[in-house]
N, C-alpha and C positions, 0 to 999 in steps of 0.2 A: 374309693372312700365312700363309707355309707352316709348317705342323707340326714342320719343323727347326728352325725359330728358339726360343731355350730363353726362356722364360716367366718372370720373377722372381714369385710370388706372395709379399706381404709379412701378415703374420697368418693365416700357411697352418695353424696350429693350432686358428684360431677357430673358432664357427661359420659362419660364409660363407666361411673359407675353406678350408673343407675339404671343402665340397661343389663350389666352384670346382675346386680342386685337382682332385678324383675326377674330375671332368667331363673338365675338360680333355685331362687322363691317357687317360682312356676316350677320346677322341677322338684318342690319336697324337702329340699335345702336347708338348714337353719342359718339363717343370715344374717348376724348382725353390724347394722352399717358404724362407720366412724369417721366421722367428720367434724369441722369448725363450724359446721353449719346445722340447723336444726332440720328437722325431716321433713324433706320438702313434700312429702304424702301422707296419705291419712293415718296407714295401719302397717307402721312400719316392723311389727315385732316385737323388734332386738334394735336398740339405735343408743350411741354413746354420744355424744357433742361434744368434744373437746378437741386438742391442739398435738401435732407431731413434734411441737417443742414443749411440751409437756411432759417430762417420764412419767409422773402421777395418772394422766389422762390414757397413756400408753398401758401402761400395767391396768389401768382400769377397765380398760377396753379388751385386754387380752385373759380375763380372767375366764377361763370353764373352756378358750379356743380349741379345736385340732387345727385347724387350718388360715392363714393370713393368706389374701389375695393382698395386695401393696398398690395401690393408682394412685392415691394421694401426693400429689407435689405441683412442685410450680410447674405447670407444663413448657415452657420456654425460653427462651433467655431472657432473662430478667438483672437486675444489679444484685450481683454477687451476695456483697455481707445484709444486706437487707430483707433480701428475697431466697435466694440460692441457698443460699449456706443453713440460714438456722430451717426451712422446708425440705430440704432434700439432701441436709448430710445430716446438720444434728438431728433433726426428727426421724432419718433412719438407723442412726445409731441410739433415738431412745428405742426405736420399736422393734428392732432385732435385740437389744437386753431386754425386754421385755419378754418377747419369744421366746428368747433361749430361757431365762427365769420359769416363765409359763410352762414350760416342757412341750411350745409347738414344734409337731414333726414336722410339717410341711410349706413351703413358701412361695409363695408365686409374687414375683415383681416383675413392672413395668419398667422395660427400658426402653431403646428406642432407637431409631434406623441413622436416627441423627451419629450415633457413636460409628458407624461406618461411611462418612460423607463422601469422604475420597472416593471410594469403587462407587458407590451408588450413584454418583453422579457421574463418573468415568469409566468405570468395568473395572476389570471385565465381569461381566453380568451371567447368571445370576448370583449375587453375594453371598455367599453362605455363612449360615448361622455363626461362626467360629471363627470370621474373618476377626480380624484384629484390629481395634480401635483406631479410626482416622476422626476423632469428635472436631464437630462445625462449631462447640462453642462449648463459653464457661456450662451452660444449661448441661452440654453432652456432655463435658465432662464428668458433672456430678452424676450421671448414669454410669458411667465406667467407673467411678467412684462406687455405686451401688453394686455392678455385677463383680468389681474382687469383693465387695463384702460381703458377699452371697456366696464366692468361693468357698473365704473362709468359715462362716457358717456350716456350709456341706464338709470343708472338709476338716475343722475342729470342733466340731461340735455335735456331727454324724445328721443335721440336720437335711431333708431333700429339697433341694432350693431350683427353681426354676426362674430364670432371665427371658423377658417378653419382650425382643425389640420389633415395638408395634410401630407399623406404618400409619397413614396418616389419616386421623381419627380428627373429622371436623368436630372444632368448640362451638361455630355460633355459624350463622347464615354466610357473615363477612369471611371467617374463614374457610371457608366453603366455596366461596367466590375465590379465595388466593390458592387454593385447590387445584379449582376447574380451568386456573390460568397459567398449572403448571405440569408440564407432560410427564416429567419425574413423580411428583406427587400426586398426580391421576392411577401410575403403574403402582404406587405400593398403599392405594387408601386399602381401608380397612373398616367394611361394613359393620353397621351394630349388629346385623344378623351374623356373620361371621366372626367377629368380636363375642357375643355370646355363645355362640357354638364352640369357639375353644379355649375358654375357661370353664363350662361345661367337661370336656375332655379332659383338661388340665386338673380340673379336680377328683374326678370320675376312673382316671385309667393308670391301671400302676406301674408308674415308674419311682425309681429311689439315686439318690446322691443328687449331682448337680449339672442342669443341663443349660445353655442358653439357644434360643430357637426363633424365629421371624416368623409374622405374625401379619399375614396381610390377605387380602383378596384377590382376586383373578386382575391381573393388569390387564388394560387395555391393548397395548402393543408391546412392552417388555417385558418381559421377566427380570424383574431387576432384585428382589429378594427371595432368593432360594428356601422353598417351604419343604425341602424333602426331608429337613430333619424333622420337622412339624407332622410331616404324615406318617413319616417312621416311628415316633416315640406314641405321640395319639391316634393315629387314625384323621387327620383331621384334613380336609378336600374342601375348599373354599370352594360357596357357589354363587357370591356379588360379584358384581364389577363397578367402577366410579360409572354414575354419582346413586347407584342401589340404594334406597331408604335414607339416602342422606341424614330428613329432614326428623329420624328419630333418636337424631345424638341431641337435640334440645328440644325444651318443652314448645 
């Protein structure tokens, strides 16, 4: 994809996506972020503020896009109808009729390691991209929720949708400590460096239809998330290991 085409980032305020965002930027990128939140930096470009239970805010935000990266959501389990539902099912079904309306080709979403609990945590290891849904919770599920809707995107609507189930992406200093205190989640972190290296790739390199791919950095002592689809489809060769730059997923 060329540099011209402008970039929807959606939770451009979070942590991953505001190292996304930086990256991107630094590379030439046209970026514009979307979030509930106002821009946490000076010269943000392109920035929308508004709500994934919005359609008005979604169609606002996707106007002139080629390309939607997706991070926006509750990152964890949280209470279902309060939390869960209207951030990560109905905000993703405003922002894929959005997409599809907008005529974006391309879609990259955030799922998560969580949708495989079962093997990840028992084997047999390493898990490949393709394994089949074992979700630790209502949270996983609404990602297994997100990647059939990303099927069907790719395959009615000819859209190329890509599924990120990304390992584990410290939120704050305390999560970082419940990280480091666990050798599962040590094996599948997933540095900002290598976080922005393949979304990088994931924008940059051409593939078409519908892939789902794991997304992590060099374990410590496991291979517990199988990255060969990752190096097959992008080129992409993690080179963190836990606790690499930790401290640049928050300000």
């Amino acid at each position: 994809m060329l540099p011209q085409t402008t970039i929807l980032l959606t939770g451009a305020a979070g942590a991953l996506g505001r190292v996304v965002f930086a990256s991107l930027q630094r590379e030439g990128y046209r970026v514009r972020g979307f979030d509930r939140l106002c821009c946490p930096w000076s010269d943000p470009m392109d920035w929308v503020t508004g709500a994934l239970q919005s359609a008005q805010d979604c169609q606002r935000a996707l106007q002139g896009v080629g390309i939607v990266i997706h991070l926006a959501a509750v990152p964890d389990d949280a209470p279902f109808e309060s939390d869960l539902m209207p951030s990560n099912i109905l905000g993703l079904h405003y922002l894929l009729e959005a997409a599809k309306e907008s005529g974006v080709q391309r879609i990259l979403m955030a799922s998560t390691g969580q949708v495989v609990w079962e093997p990840l945590n028992h084997g047999p290891w390493p898990v490949r991209a393709h394994a089949a849904p074992s979700p630790l919770s209502w949270y996983a599920l609404t990602k297994v929720f997100a990647e059939e809707a990303g099927k069907v995107m790719a395959r009615d609507f000819g859209m190329d949708v890509m599924m990120v189930r990304l390992g584990a992406c410290p939120r704050s200093p305390e999560h970082a400590q419940q990280i480091d205190a666990d050798p599962i989640a040590r094996d599948v972190y997933f540095s900002p460096g290598d976080l922005a290296q393949f979304f990088k790739l994931a924008v940059s390199m051409p593939w078409e239809g519908f892939h789902c791919l794991n997304a992590a950095s060099r374990p410590l002592d496991q291979e517990r998330l199988s990255l060969e689809e990752a190096k097959d489809l992008l080129g992409y060769e993690p080179v963190d290991q836990w606790p690499d730059a930790v401290e640049a997923y928050w300000p």
